[in-house]
NUDOSE-160997 format. One record per residue (C-alpha): x, y, z; residue in one letter. Coordinates in pm, 1 decimal. Layout:
BEGIN
<<X Y Z> a>
...
This chain:
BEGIN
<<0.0 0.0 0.0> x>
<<112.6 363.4 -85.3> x>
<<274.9 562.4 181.0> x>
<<26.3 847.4 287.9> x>
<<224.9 1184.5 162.8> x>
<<-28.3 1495.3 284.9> x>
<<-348.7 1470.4 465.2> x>
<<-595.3 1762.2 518.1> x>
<<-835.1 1721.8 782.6> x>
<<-1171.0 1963.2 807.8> x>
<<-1002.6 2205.0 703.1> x>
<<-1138.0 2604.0 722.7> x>
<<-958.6 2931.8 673.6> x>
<<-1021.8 3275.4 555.8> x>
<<-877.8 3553.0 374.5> x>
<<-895.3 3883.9 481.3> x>
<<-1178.7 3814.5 717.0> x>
<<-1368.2 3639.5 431.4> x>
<<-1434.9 3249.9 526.0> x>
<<-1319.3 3037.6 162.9> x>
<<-1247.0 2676.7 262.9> x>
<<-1536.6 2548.0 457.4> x>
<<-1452.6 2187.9 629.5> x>
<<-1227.8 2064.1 301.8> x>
<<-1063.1 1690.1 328.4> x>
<<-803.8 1554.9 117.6> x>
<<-538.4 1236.0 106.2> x>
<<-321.7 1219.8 -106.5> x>
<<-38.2 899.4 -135.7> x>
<<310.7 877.4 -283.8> x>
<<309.7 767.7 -659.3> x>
<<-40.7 998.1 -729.6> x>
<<-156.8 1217.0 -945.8> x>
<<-423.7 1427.9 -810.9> x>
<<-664.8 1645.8 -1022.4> x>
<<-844.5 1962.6 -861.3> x>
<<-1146.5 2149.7 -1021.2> x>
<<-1395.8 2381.7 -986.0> x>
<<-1546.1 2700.0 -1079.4> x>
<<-1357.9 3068.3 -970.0> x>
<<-1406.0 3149.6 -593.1> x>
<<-1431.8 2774.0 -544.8> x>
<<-1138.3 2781.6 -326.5> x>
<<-921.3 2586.1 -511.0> x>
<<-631.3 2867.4 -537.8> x>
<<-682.2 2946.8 -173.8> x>
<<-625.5 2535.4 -99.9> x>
<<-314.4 2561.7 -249.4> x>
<<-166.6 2843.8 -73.3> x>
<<-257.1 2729.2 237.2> x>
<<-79.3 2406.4 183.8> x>
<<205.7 2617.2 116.1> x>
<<164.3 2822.3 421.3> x>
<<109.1 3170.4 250.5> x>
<<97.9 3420.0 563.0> x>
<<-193.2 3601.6 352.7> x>
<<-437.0 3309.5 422.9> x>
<<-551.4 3207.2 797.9> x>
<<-622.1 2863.1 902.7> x>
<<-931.1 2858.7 1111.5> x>
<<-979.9 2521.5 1186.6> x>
<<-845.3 2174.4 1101.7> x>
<<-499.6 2011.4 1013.3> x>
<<-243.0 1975.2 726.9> x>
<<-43.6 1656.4 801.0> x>
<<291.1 1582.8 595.6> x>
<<468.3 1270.2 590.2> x>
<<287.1 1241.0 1004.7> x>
<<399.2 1596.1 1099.9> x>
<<166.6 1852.9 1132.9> x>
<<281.1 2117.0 924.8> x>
<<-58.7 2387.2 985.0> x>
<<182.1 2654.0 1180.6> x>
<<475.6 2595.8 1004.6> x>
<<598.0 2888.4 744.7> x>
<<682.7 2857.0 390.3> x>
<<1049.2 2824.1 427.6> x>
<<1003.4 2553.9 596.2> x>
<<768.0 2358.9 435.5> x>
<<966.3 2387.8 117.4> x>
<<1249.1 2228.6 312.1> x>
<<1042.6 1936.8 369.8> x>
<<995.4 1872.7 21.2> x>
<<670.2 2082.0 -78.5> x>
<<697.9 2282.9 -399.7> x>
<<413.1 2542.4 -556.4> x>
<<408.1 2633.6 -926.6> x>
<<287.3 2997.0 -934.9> x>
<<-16.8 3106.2 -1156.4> x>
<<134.9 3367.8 -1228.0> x>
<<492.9 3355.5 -1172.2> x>
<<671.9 3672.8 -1080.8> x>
<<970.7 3873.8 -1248.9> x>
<<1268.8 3883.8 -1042.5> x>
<<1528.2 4193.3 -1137.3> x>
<<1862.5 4099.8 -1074.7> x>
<<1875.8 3685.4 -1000.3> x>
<<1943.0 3494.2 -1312.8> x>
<<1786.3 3178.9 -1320.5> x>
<<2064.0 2947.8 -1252.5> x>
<<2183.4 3188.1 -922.8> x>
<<1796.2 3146.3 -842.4> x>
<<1784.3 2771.8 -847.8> x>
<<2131.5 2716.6 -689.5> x>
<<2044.7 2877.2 -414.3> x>
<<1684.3 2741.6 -364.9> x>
<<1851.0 2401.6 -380.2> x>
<<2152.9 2440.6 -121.0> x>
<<1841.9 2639.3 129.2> x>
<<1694.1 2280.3 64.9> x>
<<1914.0 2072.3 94.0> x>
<<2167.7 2208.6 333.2> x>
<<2438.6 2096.0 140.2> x>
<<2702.3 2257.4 -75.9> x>
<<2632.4 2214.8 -459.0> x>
<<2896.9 2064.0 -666.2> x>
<<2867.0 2307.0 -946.5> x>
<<2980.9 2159.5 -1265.1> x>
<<2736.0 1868.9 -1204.9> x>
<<2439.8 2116.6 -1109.1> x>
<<2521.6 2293.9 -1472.3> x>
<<2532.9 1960.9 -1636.7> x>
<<2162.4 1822.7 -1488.1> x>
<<2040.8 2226.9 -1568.2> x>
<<2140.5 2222.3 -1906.0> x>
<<1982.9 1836.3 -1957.4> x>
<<1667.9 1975.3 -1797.2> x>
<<1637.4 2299.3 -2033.8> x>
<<1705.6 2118.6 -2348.3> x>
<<1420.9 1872.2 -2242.6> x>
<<1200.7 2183.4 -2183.4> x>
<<1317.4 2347.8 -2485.8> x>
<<1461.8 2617.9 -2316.5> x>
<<1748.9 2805.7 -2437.3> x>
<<2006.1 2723.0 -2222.5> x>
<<2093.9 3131.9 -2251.1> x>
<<1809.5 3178.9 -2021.9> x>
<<2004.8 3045.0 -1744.7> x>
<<2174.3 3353.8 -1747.3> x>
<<1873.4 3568.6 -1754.7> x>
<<1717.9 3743.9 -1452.2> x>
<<1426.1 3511.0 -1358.2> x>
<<1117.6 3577.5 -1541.7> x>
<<1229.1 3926.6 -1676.5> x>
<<1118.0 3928.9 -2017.9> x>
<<985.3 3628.6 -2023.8> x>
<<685.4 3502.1 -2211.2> x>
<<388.7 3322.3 -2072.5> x>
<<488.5 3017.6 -2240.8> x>
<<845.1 3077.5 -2090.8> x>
<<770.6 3157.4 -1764.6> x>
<<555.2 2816.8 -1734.6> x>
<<807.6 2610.6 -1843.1> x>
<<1067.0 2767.8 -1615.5> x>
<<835.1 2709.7 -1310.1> x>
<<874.8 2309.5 -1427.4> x>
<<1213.9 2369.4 -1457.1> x>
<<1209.7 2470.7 -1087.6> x>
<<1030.7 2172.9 -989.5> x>
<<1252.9 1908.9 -1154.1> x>
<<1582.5 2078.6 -1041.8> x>
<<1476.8 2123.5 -679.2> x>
<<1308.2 1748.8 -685.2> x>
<<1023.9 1775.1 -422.0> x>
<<820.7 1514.6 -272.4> x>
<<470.7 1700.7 -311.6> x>
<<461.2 1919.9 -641.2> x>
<<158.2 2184.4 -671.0> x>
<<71.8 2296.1 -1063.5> x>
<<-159.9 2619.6 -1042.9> x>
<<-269.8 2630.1 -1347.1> x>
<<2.0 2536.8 -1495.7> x>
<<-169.8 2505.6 -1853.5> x>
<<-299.9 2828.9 -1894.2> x>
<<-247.0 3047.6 -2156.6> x>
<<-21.1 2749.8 -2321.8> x>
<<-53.3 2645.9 -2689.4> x>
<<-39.3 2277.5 -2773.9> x>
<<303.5 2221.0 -2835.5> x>
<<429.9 2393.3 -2493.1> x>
<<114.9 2228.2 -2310.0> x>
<<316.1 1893.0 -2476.5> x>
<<686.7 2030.0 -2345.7> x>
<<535.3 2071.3 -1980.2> x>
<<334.8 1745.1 -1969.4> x>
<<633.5 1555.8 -2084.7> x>
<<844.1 1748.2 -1797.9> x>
<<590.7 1634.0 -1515.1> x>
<<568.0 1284.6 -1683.8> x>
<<931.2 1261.5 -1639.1> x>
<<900.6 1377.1 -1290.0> x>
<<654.0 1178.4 -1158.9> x>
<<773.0 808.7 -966.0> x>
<<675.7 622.7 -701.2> x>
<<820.8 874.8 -428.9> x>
<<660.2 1178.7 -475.1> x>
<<253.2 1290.7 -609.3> x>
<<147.9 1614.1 -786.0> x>
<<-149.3 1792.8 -757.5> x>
<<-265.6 1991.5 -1087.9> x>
<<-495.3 2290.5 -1059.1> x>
<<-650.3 2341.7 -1317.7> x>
<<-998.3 2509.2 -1517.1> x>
<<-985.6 2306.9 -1813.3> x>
<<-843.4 1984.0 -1934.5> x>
<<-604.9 2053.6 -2169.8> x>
<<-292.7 1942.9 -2000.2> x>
<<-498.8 1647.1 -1862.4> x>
<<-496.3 1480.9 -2221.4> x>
<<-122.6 1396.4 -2137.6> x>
<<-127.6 1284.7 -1786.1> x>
<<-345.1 1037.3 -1658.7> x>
<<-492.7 1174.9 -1322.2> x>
<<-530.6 872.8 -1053.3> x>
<<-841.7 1092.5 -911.1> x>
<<-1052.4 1396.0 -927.1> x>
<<-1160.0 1637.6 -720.4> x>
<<-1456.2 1866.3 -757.5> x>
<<-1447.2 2185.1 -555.6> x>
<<-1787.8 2404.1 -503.6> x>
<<-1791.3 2673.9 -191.1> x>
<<-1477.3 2563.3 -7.2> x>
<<-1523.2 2213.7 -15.5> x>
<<-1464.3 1905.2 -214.2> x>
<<-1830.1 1806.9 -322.1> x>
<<-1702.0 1529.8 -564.1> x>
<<-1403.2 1287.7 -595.2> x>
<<-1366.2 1000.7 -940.7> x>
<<-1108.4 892.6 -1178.9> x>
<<-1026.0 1051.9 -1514.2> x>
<<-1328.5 988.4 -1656.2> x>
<<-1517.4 1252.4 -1421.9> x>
<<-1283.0 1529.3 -1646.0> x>
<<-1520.6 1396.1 -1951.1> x>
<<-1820.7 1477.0 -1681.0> x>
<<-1745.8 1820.1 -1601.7> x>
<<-1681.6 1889.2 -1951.9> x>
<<-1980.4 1769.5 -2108.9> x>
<<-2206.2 1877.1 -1782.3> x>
<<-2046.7 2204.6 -1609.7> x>
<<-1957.9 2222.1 -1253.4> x>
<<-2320.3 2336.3 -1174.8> x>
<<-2450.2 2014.0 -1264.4> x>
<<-2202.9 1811.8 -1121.6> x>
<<-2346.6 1543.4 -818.5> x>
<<-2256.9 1629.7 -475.0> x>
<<-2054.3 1301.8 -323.2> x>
């Protein structure tokens, strides 16, 4: 039986005074892909960041259990240490870190060792020519200039150089077109094994026609209201959330 990664217990917390997640449960087990849906303001962006222990978001009520530790008070920093990684929607431009500086020092904060550098440049350059990334942006300030497209695929560049055990895709797959939807499903493909399980966020299903989802998660008014396999995906998209069964 799979080892039990993250487990979310009745779980309830607010932003800016403003209750979102209302009594939301989740498990989720090494070697699984995980699928979350649901209509704006479900909650599902607000899930995310609390996993990730954004100081913006207030946990009300309930657990987050990682690998048996309860991680609901911990800060980001630390939870990232543990092996937690968040793709942004939206990633942001940093002035003045190149991307390689950026990632060499995210992984030595994680691991807490030194880097031997000529094989981190070696595995970096293997990783960008997989993503079709120029291997010039390594030497670009993070993000700056970046396109969309670009700034996607450098978020999965993150997560396969820093190698966590729980990767979270925010919609990951927006504004993509289909070949660099292709590029970043192959990336997470390649990630994926036994030891870790990935949690995609997503509005539509376009990056779900390369990655086979283990289950489903429907999420209406802060909680998850329905869970199935892949085929729920052909549900929602044939139906709408609105006329998606409650559990």
């Amino acid at each position: 039986m799979a080892e039990k990664l993250l487990e979310i217990k009745n779980l309830h917390a607010e932003v800016d005074g403003k209750e979102i997640l209302k009594g939301l449960d989740l498990e989720i087990k090494k070697g699984e892909v995980h699928v979350i849906m649901g209509p704006n303001g479900a909650g599902k962006s607000t899930l995310v960041n609390i996993i990730m222990g954004h100081p913006k978001y207030e946990v009300t009520e309930g657990t987050i259990v990682f690998e048996g530790e309860d991680i609901t008070e911990l800060k980001t920093d630390e939870r990232a240490r543990k092996g937690i990684f968040l793709s942004f929607q939206a990633p942001e431009e940093i002035p003045g870190i190149t991307v390689e500086s950026f990632l060499r020092g995210a992984r030595s904060a994680i691991t807490g060792k030194p880097l031997k550098i000529m094989a981190f440049k070696k595995e970096l350059k293997e990783i960008m020519e997989q993503l079709k990334i120029d291997e010039s942006y390594a030497q670009r300030y993070l993000n700056v200039g970046f396109s969309g497209g670009e700034k996607k695929k450098n978020e999965i560049l993150q997560m396969m150089m820093l190698n966590p055990k729980l990767a979270i895709l925010d919609e990951t797959d927006s504004g993509l077109d289909i070949d660099a939807v292709k590029i970043v499903s192959n990336g997470v493909k390649e990630f994926k094994n036994e030891e870790n399980a990935i949690v995609i966020i997503t509005h539509n299903s376009k990056i779900l026609e390369f990655l086979k989802a283990d289950y489903v998660h429907v999420v209406q008014d802060g909680k998850i209201v329905k869970v199935g396999d892949s085929s729920l995906i052909n549900e929602i998209n044939e139906k709408g959330f609105a006329n998606i069964a409650a559990v």
